[in-house]
N, C-alpha and C positions, 0 to 999 in steps of 0.2 A: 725448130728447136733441136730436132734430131740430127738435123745438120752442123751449128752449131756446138753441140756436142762432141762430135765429132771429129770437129776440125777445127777447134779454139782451144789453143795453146794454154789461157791462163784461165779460161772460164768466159763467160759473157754476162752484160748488164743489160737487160731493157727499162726502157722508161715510158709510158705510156699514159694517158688521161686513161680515168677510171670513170665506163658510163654509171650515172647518179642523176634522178632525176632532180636534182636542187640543183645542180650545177647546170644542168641543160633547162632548168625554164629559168635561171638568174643572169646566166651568160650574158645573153642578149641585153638585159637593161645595164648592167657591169658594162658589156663595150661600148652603150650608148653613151654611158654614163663620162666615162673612160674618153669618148669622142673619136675614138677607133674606126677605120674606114670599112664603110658599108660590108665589102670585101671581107676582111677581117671577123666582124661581126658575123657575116652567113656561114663561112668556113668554120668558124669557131663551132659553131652548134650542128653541124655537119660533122663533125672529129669525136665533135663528144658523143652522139647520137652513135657514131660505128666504132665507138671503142668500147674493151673488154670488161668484163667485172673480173675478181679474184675467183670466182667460181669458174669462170670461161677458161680463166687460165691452168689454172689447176685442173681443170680438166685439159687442153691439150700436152701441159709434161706429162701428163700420167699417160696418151695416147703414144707421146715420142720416148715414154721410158728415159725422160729426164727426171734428174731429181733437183730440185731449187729453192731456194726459197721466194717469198712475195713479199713485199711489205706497202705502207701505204704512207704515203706522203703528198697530203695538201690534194684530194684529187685525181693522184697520179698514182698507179700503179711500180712496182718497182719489183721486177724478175730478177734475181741473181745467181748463178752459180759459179762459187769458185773453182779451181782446179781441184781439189781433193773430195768435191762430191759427187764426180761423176758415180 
């Protein structure tokens, strides 16, 4: 993120799944459900398992002296800083 900041011109966007334990025990029957290959289905819950909460995040801006916003959508985390909040 410190990098990032840094070296981006208008700001940057992340986008990430937000770990939840609803989403990580329902995945799997959603992809069964879905008929989603095998593949699919283990990664899926593997991504969701090693991704961030808003607290995670918010704590590494405050380690890189970013300042962002978060927001949440559907599951997904969502980092933004525009150019004028560096």
């Amino acid at each position: 993120m410190a990098w990032f900041n840094e070296n981006s011109g208008y700001g940057c966007h992340i986008v990430d799944l937000q770990r939840h334990a609803l989403r990580y025990y329902s995945f799997p029957a959603l992809a069964r459900l879905m008929g989603w290959h095998r593949i699919l289905r283990e990664d899926g819950v593997i991504s969701i398992a090693r991704s961030f909460r808003r607290s995670d995040w918010r704590r590494y801006l405050d380690q890189a002296g970013v300042q962002a916003d978060i927001s949440w959508h559907l599951f997904r985390l969502c980092v933004s800083q525009a150019e004028g909040m560096r």
